[in-house]
C-alpha positions as CSV (number, residue, x, y, z in Angstrom):
1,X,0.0,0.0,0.0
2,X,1.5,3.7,-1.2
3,X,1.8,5.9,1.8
4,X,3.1,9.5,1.2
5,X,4.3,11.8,4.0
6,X,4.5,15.5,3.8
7,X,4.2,18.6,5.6
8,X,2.1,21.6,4.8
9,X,2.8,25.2,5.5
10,X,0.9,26.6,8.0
11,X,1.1,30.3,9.1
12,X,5.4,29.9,10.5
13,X,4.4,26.4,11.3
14,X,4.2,23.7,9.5
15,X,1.2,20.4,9.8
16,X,2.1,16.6,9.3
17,X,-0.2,14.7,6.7
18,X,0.1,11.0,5.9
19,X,-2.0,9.6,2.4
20,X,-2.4,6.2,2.3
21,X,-3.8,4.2,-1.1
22,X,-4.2,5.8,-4.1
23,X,-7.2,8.3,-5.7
24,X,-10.2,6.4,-6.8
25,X,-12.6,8.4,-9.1
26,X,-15.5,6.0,-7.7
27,X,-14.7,6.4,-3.8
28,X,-14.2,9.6,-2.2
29,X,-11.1,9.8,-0.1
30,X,-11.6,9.7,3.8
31,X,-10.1,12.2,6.0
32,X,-9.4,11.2,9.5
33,X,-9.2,14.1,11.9
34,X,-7.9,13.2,15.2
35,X,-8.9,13.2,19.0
36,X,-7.5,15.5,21.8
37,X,-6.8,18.3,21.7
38,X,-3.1,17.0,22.1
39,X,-3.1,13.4,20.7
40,X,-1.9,12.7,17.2
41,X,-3.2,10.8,14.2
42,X,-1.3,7.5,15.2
43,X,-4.2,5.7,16.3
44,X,-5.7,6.1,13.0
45,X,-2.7,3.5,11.6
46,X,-5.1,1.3,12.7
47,X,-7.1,1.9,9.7
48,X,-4.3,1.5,7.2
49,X,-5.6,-2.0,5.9
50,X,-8.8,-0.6,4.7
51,X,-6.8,1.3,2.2
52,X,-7.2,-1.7,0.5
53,X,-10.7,-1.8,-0.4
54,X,-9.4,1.4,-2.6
55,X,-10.4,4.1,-0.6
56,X,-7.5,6.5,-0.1
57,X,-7.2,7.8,3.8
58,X,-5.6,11.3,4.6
59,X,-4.2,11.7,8.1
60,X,-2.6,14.7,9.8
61,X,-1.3,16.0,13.2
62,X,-2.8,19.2,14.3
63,X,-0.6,22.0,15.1
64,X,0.9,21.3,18.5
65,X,0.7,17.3,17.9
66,X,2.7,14.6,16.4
67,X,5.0,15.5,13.8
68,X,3.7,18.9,13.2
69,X,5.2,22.3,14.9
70,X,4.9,22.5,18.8
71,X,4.5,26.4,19.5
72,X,5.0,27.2,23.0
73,X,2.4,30.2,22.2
74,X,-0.4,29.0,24.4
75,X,-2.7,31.5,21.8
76,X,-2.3,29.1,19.1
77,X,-4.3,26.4,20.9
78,X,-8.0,27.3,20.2
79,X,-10.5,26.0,18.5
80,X,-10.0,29.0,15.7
81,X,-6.3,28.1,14.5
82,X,-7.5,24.5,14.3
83,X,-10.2,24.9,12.1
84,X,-7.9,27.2,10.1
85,X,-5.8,24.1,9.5
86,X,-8.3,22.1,8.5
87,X,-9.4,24.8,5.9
88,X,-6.0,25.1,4.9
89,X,-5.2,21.3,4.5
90,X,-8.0,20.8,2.5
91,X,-7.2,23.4,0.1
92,X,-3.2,22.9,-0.4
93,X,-3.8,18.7,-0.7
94,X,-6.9,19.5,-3.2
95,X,-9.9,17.6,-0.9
96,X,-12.3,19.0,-3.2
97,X,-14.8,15.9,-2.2
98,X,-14.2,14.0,0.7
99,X,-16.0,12.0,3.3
100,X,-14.9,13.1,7.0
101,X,-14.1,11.0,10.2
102,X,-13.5,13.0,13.5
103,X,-13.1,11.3,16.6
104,X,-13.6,12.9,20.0
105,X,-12.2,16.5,19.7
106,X,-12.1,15.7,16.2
107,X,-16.0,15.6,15.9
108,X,-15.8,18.4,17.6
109,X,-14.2,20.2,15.2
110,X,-15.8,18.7,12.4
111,X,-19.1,20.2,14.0
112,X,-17.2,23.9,14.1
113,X,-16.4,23.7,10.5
114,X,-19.5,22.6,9.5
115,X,-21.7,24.8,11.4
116,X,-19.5,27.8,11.1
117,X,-18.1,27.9,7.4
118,X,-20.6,26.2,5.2
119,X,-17.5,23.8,3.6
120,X,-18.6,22.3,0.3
121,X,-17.8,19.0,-1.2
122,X,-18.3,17.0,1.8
123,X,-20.1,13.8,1.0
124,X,-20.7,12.8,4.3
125,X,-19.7,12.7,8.2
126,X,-18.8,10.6,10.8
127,X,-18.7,12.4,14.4
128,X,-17.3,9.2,16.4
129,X,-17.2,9.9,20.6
130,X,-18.2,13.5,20.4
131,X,-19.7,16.1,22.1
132,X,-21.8,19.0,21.4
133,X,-21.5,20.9,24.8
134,X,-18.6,20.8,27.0
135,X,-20.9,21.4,29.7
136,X,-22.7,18.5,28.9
137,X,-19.5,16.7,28.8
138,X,-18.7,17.3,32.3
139,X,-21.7,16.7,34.1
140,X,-21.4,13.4,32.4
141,X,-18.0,12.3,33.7
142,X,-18.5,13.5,37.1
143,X,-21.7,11.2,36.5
144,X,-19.2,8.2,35.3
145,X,-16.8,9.0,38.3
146,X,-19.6,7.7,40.5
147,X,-19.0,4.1,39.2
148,X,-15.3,4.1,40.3
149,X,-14.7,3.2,43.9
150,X,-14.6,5.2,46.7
151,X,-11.0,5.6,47.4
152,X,-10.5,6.7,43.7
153,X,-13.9,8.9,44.0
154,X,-12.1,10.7,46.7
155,X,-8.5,11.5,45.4
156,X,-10.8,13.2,42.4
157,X,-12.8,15.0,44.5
158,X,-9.6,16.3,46.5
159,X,-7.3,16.7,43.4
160,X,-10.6,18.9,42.3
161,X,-10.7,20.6,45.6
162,X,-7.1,21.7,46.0
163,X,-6.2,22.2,42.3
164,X,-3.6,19.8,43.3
165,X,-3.5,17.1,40.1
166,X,0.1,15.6,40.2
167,X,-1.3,13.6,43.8
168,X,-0.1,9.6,43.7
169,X,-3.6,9.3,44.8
170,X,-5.5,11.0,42.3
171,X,-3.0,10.1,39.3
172,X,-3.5,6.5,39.8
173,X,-7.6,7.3,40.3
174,X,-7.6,8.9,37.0
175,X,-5.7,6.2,34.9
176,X,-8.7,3.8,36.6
177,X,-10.8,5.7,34.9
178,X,-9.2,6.5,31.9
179,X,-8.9,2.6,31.7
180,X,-12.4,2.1,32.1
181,X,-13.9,4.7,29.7
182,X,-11.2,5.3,27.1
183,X,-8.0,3.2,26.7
184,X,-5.8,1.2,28.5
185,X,-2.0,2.5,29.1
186,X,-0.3,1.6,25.9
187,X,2.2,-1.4,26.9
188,X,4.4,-3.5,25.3
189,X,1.0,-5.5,24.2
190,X,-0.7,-2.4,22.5
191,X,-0.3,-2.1,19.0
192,X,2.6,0.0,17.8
193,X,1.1,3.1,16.7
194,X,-0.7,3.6,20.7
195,X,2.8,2.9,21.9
196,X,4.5,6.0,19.9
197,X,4.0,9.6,21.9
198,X,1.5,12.3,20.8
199,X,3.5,15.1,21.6
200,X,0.3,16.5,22.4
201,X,0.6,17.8,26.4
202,X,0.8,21.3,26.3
203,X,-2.2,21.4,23.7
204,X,-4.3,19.6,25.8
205,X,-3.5,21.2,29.0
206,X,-4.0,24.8,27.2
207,X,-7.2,23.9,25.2
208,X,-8.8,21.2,27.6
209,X,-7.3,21.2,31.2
210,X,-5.9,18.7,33.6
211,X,-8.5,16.0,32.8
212,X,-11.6,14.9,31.2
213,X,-13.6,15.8,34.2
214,X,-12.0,19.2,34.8
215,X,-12.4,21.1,31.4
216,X,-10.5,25.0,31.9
217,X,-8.8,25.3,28.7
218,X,-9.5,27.2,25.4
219,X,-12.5,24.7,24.4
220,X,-14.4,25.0,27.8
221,X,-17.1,27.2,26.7
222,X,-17.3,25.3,23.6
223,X,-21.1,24.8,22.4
224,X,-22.4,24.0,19.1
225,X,-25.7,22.5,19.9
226,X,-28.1,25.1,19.2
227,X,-26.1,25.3,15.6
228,X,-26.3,22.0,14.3
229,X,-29.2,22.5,12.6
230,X,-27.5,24.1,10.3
231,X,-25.7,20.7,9.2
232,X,-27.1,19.4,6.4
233,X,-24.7,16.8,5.1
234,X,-24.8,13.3,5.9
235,X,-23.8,12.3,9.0
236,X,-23.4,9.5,11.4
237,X,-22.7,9.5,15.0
238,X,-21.0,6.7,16.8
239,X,-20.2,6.0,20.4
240,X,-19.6,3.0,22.5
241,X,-21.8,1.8,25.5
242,X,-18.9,2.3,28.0
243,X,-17.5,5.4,26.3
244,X,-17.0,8.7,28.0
245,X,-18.9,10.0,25.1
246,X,-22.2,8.8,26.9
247,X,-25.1,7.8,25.1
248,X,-26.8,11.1,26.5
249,X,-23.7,13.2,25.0
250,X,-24.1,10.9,21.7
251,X,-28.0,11.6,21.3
252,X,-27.7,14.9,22.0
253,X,-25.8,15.3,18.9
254,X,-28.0,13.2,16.8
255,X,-30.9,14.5,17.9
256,X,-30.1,18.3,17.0
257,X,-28.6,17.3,13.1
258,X,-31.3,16.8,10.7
259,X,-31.5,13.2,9.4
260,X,-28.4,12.3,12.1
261,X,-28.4,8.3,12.2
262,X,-26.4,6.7,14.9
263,X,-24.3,3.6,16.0
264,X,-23.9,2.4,19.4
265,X,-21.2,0.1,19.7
266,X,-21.8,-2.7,22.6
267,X,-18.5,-3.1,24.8
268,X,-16.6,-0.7,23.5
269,X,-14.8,2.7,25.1
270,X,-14.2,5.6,24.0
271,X,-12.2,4.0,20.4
272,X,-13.9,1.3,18.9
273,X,-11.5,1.4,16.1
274,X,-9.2,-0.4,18.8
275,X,-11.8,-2.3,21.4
276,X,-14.3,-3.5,18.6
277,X,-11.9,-2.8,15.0
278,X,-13.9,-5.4,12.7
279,X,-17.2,-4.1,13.4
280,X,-16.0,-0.4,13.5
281,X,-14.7,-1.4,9.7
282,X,-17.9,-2.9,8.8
283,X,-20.2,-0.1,9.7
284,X,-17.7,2.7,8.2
285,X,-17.2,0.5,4.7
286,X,-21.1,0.3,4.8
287,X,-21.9,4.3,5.7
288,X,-19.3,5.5,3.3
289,X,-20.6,3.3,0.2
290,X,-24.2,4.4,1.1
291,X,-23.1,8.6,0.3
292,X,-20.4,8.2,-2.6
């Protein structure tokens, strides 16, 4: 399978793409837009096989991720610059017509663009483990915190109390929880591409905050639900039953898109593409082939 590497200009920085397969005038290529803010497109390596089936994939690093720049400007990291990138990207690798998968902060972002710059040429959507509200977001994980013992219950609660987030206590109480509703520690067991670093810290300390439950960064206020009306591409949400994309976060979204249809993956956190790949596979082959 051709894979091609390449960096795009972007403002003095400069964004990390990865193409993999070739153009096919019969499938529209599939751009993958990545979780965080502050992971990296490495997960979506996963995907590389279904390059075969002839549909060519397009993955890229955000600005402060991966292989692309790191600024140390902290007013880079907002939801603005990123969309900007994503406008840019499309334009200098000629996406005229694409499909779009955004996971997590990527559906996010897909939501911005779409609701805010009325992109043409998408052919359809997939918002996979996002929300609409950060709001809603967080009264959901303190929700999902509940389920966790009490000893890890408390070192949250304190680390939220006293600001303090580098506690043994409450470090340890948040990988519980991250293991429980989002992915397990890469080890030397995890695939390859989980195992490689994001580079991704500062971004998602600036533009999220400390944890998933404690959301002070750049995207805190962020709220497109009252705009996604204005979304009238296809689109399908996914989102897992033990996800921390909850299925309240996950209707929400669907129900405020007109003609939303939506997946719920049994068993699976907040990546199916890892916990349930086949299926994930399936129902992306089959969503795609239904809007070329």
């Amino acid at each position: 399978m051709k894979i091609k590497e390449g960096y795009m200009p972007f403002h003095e920085y400069k964004t990390y793409y990865r193409i993999v397969g070739e153009p096919n005038a019969d499938k529209a290529p599939l751009l993958l837009i990545h979780g965080g803010p502050g992971s990296s497109h490495n997960y979506f390596e996963l995907m590389d096989d279904y390059a075969e089936t002839g549909r060519q994939l397009i993955m890229y690093d955000q600005v402060g991720c991966g292989k692309s720049s790191l600024p140390e400007d902290p007013a880079v990291y907002v939801k603005e610059t990123w969309a900007e990138e994503l406008i840019a990207l499309r334009k200098y690798l000629h996406l005229d017509e694409i499909h779009m998968l955004g996971q997590s902060w990527g559906g996010m972002l897909e939501m911005y663009y779409l609701t805010s710059f009325d992109p043409q040429g998408i052919k359809s959507v997939m918002i996979d483990g996002s929300p609409s509200s950060i709001k809603l977001w967080v009264q959901e994980q303190h929700r999902l915190i509940k389920y966790l013992s009490y000893e890890d219950r408390e070192a949250i609660a304190e680390a939220e109390r006293t600001g303090d987030f580098n506690n043994v206590k409450y470090l340890a109480a948040n990988d519980r929880y991250m293991e429980k509703y989002c992915w397990d520690d890469p080890d030397e067991n995890s695939p390859e591409p989980l195992r490689r670093p994001t580079n991704g810290k500062r971004a998602s300390l600036i533009a999220e905050g400390p944890n998933e439950f404690t959301e002070n960064g750049t995207i805190s206020d962020f709220d497109v639900t009252d705009q996604l009306h204005k979304i009238h591409v296809p689109v399908l949400v996914t989102s897992g039953t033990d996800d921390l994309c909850t299925p309240l976060i996950a209707k929400t979204v669907v129900d405020h898109i007109p003609g939303a249809k939506w997946h719920l993956f049994a068993n699976s956190r907040h990546l199916a593409l890892l916990d349930q790949h086949d299926e994930f596979i399936d129902v992306l082959d089959h969503w795609l082939a239904a809007n070329d």
